[in-house]
KEPA-153693 format. One line per 5 residues: number of its first residue (from 1); their letters; for each residue y, x negated, z of N, C-alpha, C, O, CB. Coordinates in steps of 0.05 Angstrom, whole numbers. Glycine has a CB too. Layout:
! residues N
NUM = a = Y/X/Z/Y/X/Z/Y/X/Z/Y/X/Z/Y/X/Z; ... $
! end
This chain:
! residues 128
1 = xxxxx = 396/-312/-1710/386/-287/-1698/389/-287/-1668/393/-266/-1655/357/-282/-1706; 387/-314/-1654/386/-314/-1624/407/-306/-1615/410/-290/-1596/383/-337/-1612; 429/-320/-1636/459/-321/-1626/471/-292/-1626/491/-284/-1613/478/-341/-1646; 458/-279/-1641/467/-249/-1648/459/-234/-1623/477/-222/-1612/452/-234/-1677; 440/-233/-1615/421/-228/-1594/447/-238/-1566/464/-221/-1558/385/-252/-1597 $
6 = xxxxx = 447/-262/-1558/458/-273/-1544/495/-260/-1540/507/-258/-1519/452/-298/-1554; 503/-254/-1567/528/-244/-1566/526/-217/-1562/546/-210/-1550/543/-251/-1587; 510/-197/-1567/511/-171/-1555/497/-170/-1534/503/-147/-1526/505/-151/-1570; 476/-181/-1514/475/-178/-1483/499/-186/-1471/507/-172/-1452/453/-195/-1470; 518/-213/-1483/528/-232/-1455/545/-211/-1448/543/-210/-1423/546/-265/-1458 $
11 = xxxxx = 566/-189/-1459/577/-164/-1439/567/-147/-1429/584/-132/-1418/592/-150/-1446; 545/-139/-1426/535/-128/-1413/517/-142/-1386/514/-130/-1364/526/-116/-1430; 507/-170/-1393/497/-189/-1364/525/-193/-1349/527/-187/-1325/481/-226/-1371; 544/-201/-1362/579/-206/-1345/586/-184/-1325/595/-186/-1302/608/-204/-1371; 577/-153/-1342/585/-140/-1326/560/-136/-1305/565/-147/-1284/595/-118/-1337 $
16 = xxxxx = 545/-129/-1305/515/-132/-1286/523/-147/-1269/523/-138/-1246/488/-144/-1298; 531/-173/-1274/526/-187/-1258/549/-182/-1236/544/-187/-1213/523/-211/-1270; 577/-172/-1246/598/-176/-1233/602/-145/-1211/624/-139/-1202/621/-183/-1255; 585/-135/-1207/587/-117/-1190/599/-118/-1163/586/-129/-1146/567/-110/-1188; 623/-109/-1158/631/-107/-1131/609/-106/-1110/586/-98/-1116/648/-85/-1129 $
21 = xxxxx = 615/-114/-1085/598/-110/-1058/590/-83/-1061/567/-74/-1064/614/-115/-1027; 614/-67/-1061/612/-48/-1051/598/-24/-1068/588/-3/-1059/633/-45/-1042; 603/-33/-1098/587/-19/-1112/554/-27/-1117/535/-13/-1123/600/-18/-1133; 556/-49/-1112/529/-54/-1116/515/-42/-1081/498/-24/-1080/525/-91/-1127; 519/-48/-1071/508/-31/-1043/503/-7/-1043/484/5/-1033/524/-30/-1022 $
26 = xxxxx = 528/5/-1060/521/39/-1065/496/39/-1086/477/55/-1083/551/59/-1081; 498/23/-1103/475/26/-1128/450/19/-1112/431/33/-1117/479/3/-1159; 447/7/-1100/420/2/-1076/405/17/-1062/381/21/-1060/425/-9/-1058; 431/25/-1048/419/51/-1038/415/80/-1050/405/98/-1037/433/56/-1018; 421/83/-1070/427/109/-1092/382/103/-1109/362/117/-1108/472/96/-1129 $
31 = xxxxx = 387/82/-1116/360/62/-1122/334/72/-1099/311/80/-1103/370/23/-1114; 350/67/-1072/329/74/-1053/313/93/-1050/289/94/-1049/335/74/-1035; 336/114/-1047/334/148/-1047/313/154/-1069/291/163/-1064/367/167/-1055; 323/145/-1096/312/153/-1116/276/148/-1115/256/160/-1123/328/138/-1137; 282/126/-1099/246/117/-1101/227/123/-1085/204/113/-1085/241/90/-1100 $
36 = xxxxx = 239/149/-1063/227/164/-1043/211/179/-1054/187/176/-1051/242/178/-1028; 227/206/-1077/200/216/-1078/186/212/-1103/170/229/-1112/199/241/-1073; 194/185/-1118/178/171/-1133/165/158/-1128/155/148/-1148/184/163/-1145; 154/147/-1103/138/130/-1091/112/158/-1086/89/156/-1093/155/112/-1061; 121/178/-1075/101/206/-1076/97/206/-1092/73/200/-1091/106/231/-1071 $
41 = xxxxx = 105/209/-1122/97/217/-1139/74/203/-1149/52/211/-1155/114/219/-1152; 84/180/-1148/68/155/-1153/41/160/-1137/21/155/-1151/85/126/-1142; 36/168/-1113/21/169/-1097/0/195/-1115/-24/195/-1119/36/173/-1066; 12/206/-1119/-4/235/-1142/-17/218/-1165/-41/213/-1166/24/262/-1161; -1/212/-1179/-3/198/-1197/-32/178/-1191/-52/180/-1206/24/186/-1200 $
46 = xxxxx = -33/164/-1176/-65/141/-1167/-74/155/-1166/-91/154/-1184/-73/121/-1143; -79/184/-1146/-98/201/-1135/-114/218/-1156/-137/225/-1155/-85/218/-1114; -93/224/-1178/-100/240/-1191/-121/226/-1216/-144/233/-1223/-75/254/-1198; -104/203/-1228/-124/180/-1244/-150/168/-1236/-168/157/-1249/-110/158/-1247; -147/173/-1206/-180/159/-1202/-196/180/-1194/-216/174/-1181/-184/136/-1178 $
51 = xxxxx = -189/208/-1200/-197/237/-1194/-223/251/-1219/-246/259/-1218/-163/257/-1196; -195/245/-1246/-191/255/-1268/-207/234/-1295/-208/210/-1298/-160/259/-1268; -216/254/-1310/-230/234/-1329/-214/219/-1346/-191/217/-1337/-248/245/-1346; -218/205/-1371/-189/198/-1377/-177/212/-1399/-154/205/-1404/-185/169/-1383; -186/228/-1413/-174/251/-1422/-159/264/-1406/-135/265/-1409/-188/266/-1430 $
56 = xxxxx = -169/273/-1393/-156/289/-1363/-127/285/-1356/-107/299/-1353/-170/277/-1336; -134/256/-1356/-100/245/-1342/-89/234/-1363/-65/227/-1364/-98/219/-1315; -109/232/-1388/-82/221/-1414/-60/243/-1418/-36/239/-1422/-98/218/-1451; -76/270/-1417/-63/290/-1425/-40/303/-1405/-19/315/-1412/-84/308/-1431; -52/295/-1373/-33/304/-1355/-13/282/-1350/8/289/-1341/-46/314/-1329 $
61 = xxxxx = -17/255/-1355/4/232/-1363/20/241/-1383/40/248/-1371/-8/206/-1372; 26/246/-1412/31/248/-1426/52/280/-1429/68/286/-1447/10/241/-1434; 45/295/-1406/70/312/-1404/93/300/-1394/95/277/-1384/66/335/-1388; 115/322/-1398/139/316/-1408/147/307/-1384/157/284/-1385/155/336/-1423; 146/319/-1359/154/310/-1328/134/294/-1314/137/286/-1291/158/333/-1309 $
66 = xxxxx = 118/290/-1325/100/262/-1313/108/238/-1326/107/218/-1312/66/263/-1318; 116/236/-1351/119/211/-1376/151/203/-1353/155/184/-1338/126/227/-1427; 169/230/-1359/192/219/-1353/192/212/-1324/213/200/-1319/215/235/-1361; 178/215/-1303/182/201/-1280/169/176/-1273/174/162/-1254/178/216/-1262; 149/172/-1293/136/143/-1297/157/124/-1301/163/106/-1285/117/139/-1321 $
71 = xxxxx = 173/131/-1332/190/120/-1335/222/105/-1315/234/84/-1312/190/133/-1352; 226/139/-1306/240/125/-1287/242/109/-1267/259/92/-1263/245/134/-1280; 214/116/-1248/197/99/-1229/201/73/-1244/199/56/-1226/164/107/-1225; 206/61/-1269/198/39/-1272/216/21/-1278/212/-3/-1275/183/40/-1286; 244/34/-1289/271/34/-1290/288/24/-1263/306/8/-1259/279/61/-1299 $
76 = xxxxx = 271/44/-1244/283/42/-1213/273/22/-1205/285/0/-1206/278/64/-1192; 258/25/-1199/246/-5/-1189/252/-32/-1196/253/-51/-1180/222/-7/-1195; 258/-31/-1226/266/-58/-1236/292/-65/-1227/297/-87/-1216/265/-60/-1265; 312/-44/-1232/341/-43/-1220/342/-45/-1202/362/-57/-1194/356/-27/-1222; 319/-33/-1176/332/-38/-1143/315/-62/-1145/312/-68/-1121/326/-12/-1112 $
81 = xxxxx = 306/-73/-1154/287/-106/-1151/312/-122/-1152/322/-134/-1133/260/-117/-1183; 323/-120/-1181/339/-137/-1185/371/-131/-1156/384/-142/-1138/344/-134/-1222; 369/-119/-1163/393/-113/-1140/385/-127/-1109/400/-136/-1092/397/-74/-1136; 366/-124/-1109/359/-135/-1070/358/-166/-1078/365/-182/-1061/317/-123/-1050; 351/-175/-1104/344/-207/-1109/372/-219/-1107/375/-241/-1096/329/-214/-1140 $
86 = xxxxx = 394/-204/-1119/418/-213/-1127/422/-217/-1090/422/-240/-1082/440/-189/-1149; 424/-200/-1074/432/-201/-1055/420/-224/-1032/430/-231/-1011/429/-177/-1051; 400/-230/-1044/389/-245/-1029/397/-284/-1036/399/-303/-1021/357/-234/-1033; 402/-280/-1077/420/-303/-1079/439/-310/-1069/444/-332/-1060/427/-306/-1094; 458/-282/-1071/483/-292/-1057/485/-302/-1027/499/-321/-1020/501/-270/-1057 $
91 = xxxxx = 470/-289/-1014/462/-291/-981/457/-328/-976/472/-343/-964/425/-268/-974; 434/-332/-987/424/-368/-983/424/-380/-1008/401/-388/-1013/391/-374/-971; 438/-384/-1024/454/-408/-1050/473/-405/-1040/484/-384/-1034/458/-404/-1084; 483/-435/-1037/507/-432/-1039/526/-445/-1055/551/-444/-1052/511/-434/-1021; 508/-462/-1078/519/-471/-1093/529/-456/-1112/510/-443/-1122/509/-486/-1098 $
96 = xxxxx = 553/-449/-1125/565/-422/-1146/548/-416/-1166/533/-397/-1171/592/-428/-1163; 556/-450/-1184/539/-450/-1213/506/-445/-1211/494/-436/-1231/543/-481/-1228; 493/-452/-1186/471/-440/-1188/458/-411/-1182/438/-399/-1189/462/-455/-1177; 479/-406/-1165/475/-369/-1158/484/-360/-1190/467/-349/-1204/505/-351/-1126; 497/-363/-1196/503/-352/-1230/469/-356/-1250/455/-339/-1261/536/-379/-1248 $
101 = xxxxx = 467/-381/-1247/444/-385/-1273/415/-369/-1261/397/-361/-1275/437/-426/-1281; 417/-369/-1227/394/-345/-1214/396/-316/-1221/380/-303/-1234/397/-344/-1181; 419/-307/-1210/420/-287/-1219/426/-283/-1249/417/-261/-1255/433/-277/-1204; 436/-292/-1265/427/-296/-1302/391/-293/-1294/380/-271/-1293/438/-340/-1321; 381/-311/-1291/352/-305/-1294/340/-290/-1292/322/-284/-1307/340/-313/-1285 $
106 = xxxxx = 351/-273/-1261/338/-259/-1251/340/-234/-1270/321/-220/-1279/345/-258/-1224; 370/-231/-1276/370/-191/-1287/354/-204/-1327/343/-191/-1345/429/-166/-1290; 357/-217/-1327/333/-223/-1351/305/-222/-1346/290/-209/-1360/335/-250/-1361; 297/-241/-1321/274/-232/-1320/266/-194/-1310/248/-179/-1316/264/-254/-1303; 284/-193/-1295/273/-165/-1289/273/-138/-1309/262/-116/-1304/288/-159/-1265 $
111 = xxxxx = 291/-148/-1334/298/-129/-1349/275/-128/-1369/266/-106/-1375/325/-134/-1359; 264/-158/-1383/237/-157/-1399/227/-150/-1378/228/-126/-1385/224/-181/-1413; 212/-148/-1349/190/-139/-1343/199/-109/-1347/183/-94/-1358/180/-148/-1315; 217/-103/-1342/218/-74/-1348/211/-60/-1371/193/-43/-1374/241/-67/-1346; 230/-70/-1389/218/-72/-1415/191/-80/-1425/177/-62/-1433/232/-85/-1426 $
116 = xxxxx = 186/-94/-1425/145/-104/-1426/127/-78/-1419/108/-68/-1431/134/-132/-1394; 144/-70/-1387/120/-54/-1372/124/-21/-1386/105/-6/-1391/126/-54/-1331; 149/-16/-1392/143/6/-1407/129/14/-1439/119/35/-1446/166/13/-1406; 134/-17/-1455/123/-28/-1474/89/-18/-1472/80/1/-1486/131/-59/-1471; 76/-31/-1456/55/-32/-1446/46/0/-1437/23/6/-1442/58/-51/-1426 $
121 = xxxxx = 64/19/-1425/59/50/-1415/52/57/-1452/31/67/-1460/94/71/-1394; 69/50/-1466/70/66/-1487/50/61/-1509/41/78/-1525/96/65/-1496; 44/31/-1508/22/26/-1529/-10/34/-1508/-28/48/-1517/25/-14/-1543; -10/28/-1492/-39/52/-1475/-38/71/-1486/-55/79/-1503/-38/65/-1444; -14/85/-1477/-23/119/-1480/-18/137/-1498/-29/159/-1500/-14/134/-1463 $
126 = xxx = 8/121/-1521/15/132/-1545/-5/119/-1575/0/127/-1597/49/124/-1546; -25/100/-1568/-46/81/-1588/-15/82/-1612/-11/99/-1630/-90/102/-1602; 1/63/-1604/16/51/-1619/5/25/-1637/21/13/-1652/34/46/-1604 $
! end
């Protein structure tokens, strides 16, 4: 089962991982933008939950443009995380094989937290 697992990520980590400079810079900053006025939003979002009873904000969480910018917020974040980390391997490792098994780690680890944390949005608020 691992190996099955293992054989349908490894093309998709190969490619992740192999991002040009120059695309990955653009994906960074495209990441950045994105998290401007999701970081506002976000800012609504606290204000409004520690406002609101929790009905209140289950129900105003749970619309269709609040759910989906949670989600994204959370998507983004993980992707421009991993993206600044990569950059920062490449920058000070300088050993090859170990910038490879870091950044392996890294877009794994950042991808279960992603996964986990939306995991976690959905069994809260959907009582999965």
């Amino acid at each position: 089962m691992l190996s099955k697992i293992k054989e349908f990520l490894h093309p998709l980590s190969t490619q992740l991982r192999a991002l040009s400079a120059k695309n990955q810079w653009l994906w960074q900053r495209v990441t950045a933008l994105l998290l401007v006025p999701l970081v506002v939003w976000l800012g609504v979002f606290f204000h409004y939950g520690l406002t609101a009873s929790y009905p209140e904000f289950r129900e105003w969480l749970l619309g269709p443009l609040s759910l989906a910018c949670l989600f994204i917020f959370l998507g983004v974040v993980a992707s421009h995380s991993y993206l600044g980390l990569k950059v920062i391997i490449e920058d000070y490792i300088t050993d090859q094989q170990f910038q490879e098994q870091l950044m392996l780690a890294s877009l794994w680890g950042f991808g279960l937290l992603g996964v986990s944390v939306v995991g976690a949005v959905i069994i809260l608020f959907f009582r999965v």
